[in-house]
C-alpha positions in Angstrom: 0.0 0.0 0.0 2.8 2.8 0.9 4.5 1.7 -2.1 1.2 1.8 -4.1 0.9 5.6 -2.6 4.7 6.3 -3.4 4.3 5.4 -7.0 1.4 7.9 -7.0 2.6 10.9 -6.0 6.2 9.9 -8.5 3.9 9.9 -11.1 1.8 13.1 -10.7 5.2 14.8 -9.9 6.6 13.6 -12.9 3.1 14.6 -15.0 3.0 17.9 -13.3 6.7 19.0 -14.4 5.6 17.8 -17.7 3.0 20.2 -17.5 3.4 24.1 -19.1 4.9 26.3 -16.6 5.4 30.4 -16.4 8.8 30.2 -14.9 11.4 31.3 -17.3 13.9 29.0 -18.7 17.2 30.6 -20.3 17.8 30.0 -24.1 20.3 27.9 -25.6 23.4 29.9 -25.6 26.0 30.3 -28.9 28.1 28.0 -27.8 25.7 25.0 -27.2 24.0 25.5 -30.3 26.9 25.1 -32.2 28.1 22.3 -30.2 24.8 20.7 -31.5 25.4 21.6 -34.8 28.7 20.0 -34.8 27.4 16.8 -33.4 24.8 17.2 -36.0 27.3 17.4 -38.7 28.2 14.0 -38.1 25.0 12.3 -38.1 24.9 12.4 -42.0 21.0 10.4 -41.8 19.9 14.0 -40.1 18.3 16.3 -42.2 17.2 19.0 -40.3 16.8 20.6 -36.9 15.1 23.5 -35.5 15.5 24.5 -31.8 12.5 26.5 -30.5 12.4 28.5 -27.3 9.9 30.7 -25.4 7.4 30.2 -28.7 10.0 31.8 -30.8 12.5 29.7 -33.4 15.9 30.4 -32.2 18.2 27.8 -33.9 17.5 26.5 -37.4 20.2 24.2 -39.3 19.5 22.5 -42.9 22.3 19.9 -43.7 20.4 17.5 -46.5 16.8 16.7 -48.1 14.0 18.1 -48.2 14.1 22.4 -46.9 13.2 23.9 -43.7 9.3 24.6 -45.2 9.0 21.7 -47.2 6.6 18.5 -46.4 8.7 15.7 -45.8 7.6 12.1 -44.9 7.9 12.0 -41.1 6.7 7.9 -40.8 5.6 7.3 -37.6 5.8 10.6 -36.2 2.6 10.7 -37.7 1.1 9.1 -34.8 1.8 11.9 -32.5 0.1 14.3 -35.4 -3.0 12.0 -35.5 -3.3 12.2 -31.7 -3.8 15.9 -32.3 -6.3 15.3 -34.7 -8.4 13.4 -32.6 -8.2 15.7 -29.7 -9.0 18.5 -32.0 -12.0 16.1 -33.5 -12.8 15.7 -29.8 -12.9 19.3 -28.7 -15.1 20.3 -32.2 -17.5 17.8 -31.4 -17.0 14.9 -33.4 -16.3 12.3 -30.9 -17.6 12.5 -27.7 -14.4 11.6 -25.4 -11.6 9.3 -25.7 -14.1 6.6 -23.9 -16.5 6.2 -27.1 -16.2 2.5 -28.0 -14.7 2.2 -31.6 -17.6 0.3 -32.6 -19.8 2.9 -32.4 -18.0 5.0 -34.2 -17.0 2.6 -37.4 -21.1 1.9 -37.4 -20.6 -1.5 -39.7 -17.8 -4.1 -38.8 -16.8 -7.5 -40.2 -19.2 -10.2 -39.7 -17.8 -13.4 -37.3 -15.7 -10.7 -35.2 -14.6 -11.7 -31.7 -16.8 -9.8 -29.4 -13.9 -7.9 -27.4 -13.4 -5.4 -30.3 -16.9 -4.1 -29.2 -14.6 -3.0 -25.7 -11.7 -1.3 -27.4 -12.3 2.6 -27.2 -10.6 5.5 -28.9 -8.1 5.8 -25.6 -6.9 2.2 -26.0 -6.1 3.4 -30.4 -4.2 6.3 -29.0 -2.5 4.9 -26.3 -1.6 1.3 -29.3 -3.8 -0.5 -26.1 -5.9 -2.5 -28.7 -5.1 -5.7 -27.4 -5.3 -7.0 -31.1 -2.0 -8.7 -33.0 0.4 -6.2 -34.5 0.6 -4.9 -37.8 4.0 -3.4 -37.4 7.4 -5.6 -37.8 6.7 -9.1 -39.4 3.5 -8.6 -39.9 3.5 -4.7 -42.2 4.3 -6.4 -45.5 1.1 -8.8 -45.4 -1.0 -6.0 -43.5 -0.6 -3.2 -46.4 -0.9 -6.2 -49.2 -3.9 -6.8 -47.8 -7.7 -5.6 -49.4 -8.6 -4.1 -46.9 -6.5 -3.0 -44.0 -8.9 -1.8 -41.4 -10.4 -5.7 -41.6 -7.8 -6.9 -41.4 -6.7 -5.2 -38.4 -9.7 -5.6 -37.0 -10.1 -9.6 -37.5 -6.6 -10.1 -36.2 -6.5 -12.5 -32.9 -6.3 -11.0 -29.6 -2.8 -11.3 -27.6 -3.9 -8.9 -24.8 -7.5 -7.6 -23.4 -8.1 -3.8 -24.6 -6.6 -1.7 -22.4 -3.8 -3.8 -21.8 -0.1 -3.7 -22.7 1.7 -1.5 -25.4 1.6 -2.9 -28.7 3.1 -1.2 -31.4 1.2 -1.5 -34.3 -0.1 0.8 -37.1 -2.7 -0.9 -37.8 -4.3 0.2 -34.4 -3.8 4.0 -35.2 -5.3 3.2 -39.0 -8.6 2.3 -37.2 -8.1 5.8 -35.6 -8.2 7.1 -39.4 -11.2 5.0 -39.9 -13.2 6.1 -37.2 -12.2 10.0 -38.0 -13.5 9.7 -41.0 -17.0 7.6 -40.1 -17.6 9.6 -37.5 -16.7 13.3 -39.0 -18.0 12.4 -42.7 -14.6 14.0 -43.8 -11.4 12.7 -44.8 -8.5 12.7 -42.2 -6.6 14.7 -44.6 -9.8 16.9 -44.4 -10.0 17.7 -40.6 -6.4 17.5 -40.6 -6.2 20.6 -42.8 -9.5 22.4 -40.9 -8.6 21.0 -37.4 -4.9 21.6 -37.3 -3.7 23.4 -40.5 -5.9 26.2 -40.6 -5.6 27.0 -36.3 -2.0 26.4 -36.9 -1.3 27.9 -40.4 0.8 25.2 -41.3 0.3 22.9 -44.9 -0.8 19.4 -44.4 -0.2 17.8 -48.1 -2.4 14.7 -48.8 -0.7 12.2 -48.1 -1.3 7.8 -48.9 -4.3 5.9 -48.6 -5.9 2.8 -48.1 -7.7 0.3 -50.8 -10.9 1.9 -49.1 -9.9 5.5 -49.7 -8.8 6.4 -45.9 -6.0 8.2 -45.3 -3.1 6.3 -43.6 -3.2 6.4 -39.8 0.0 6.7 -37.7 2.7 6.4 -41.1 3.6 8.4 -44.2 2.1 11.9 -43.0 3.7 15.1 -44.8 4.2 17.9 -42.6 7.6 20.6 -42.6 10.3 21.0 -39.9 8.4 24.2 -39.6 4.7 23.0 -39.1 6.3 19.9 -36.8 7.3 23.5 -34.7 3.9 24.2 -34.6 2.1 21.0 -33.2 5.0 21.0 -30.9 4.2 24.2 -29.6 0.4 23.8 -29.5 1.2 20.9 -26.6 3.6 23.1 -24.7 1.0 25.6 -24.6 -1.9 23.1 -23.8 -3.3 23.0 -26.6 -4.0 27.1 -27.4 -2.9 28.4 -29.9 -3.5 32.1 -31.3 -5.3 32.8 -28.3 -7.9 29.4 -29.7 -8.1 26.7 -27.5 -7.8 23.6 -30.5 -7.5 20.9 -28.1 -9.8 19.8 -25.4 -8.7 21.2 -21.4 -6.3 18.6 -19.8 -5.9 16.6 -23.2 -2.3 17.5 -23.0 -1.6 16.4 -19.4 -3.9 13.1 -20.4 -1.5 12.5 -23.3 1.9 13.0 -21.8 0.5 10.4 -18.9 2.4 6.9 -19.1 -0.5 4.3 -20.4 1.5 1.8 -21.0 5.5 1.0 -21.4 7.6 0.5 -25.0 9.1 -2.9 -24.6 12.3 -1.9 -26.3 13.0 1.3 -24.5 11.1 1.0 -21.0 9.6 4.6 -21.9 6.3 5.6 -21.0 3.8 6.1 -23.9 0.7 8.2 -23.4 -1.6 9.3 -26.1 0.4 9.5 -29.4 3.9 10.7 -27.1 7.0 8.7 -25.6 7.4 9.9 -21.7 10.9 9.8 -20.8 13.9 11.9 -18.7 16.6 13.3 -20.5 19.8 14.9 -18.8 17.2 14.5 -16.0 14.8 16.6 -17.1 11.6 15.4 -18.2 10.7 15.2 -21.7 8.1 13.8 -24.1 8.8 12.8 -27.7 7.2 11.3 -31.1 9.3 9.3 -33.1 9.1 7.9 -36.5 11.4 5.6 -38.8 14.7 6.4 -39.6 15.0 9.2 -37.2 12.4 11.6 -37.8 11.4 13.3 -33.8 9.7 16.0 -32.0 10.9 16.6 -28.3 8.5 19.3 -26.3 10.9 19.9 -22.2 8.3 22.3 -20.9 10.5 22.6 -18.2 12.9 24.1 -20.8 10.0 25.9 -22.6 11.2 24.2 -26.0 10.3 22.3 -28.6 12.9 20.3 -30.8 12.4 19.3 -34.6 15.1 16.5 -36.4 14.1 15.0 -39.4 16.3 12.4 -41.4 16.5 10.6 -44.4 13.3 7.9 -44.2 14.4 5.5 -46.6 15.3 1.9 -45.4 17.9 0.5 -44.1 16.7 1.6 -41.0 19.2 3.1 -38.6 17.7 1.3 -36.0 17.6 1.9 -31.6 20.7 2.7 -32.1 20.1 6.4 -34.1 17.3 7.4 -31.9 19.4 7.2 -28.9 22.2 9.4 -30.6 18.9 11.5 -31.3 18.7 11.9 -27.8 22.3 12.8 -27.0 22.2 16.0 -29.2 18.8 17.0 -26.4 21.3 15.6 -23.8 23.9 18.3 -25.0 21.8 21.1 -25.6 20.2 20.7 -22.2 23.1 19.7 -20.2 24.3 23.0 -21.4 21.5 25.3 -20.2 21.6 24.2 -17.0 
């Protein structure tokens, strides 16, 4: 029981730093900044990153790919992008909260379907709590072959109940996609452009789709270093932005809230974000293949953009944690 209690208050102490904050944190200095630069040199995967501070961009460096302003494929960054879609679909009305069963909003689903999909609800798709067999790894080539990928997902066996561990899998957030669209009558791309683009006045391209015509959930979004900024920034402000409130009160603090655990990195994950401590500091962070990331430190009132070359072979564990080291750096150096 004390131990129960313990683990409590860790948690809401860790949530609570997470959390945005008035105090004033010092910007990177010269010298750390191009420190980072240098260590960013060598990565020759890294594309681009842009430090923000206090809501204002105060480092930007462009060694390769696609520019600065241009869409570039983030992968599975996307994820954290389609959180903020839903939470924007949630505060305009479109789903009622992150407890509406995805049943109810998909309407039809495949006949002979194991009765515990009825109990998975748009928290368990944000927080990749499905329960059902992964898509990702192994099983991607035959998911994305298949006719139709959201039955597919969908009629997969159960390895865990909803609600239960992390699983990775994009096939969980492409039933996120589905339901979007059932529910809103609207493409993602759609409320993606008038939920997030306008508000944000960032470009959201169109980007792949299923056989069915839905727009790919959690993989192959197309935003800029720039508009990556932005989301970034709309979380460290909880959710305002341009003096609009786009995402629902406490969504932020609900997403950066440990649901479950990666199994290859112990880190939290919440609703679309990684929860971890960097240079112990807290920070949360989206991630996508081949070393595309966003890193919001509210504590440090920034927001951190690196994009790198997505093609395959993938870089692997390995990368992201070098990733991490250039945070490391710059916030070892603020202290």
């Amino acid at each position: 029981m004390r131990a129960s209690a313990f683990a409590l208050v860790l948690a809401c102490t860790v949530i609570t730093s997470l959390m945005p904050s008035w105090a004033s944190a010092r910007e990177p200095s010269a010298s750390a900044l191009q420190a980072l630069d240098q260590q960013a040199g060598e990565l020759n995967r890294v594309h681009a990153i842009i430090i923000a501070h206090d809501g204002g961009i105060v480092h930007e460096r462009h060694q390769g790919g696609p520019g600065l302003a241009t869409p570039t494929n983030i992968k599975s960054l996307s994820k954290t992008v389609l959180a903020a879609i839903t939470g924007a679909a949630i505060e305009d009305g479109i789903i009622d909260s992150t407890e509406q069963p995805l049943a109810d909003l998909l309407g039809e689903l495949p006949g002979g379907i194991d009765p515990r999909v009825n109990d998975i609800t748009v928290a368990h798709l944000l927080a990749l709590q499905a329960g059902l067999e992964r898509t990702s790894g192994n099983h991607y080539g035959a998911w994305v072959a298949s006719r139709n990928w959201v039955n597919d997902a969908l009629t997969r066996p159960f390895v865990d109940e909803p609600g239960g561990r992390m699983l990775y899998s994009t096939g969980t957030s492409h039933l996120l996609s589905a339901a979007l669209t059932q529910a809103s009558g609207e493409s993602t791309h759609a409320l993606a452009q008038r939920l997030l683009g306008g508000p944000l006045d960032i470009a959201i391209p169109a980007w792949p789709k299923d056989p069915q015509g839905i727009y790919f959930g959690g993989n192959d979004m197309l935003l800029s270093p720039r508009a990556l900024v932005a989301v970034g920034e709309l979380y460290r402000n909880d959710g305002i932005a341009n003096g609009r409130r786009i995402l629902p009160e406490d969504w932020v603090e609900a997403s950066w809230t440990p649901r479950g655990y990666s199994p290859w990195t112990g880190d939290g994950y919440g609703y679309g974000w990684f929860i971890t401590t960097l240079a112990e500091v807290p920070v949360v962070y989206g991630r996508g293949y081949g070393g595309q990331a966003l890193y919001v430190i509210p504590e440090r009132e920034m927001t951190i953009v690196i994009t790198s070359d997505p093609t395959p072979p993938s870089p692997g564990g390995q990368f992201q944690r070098q990733l991490h080291q250039l945070v490391v750096g710059l916030l070892e150096a603020q202290e």
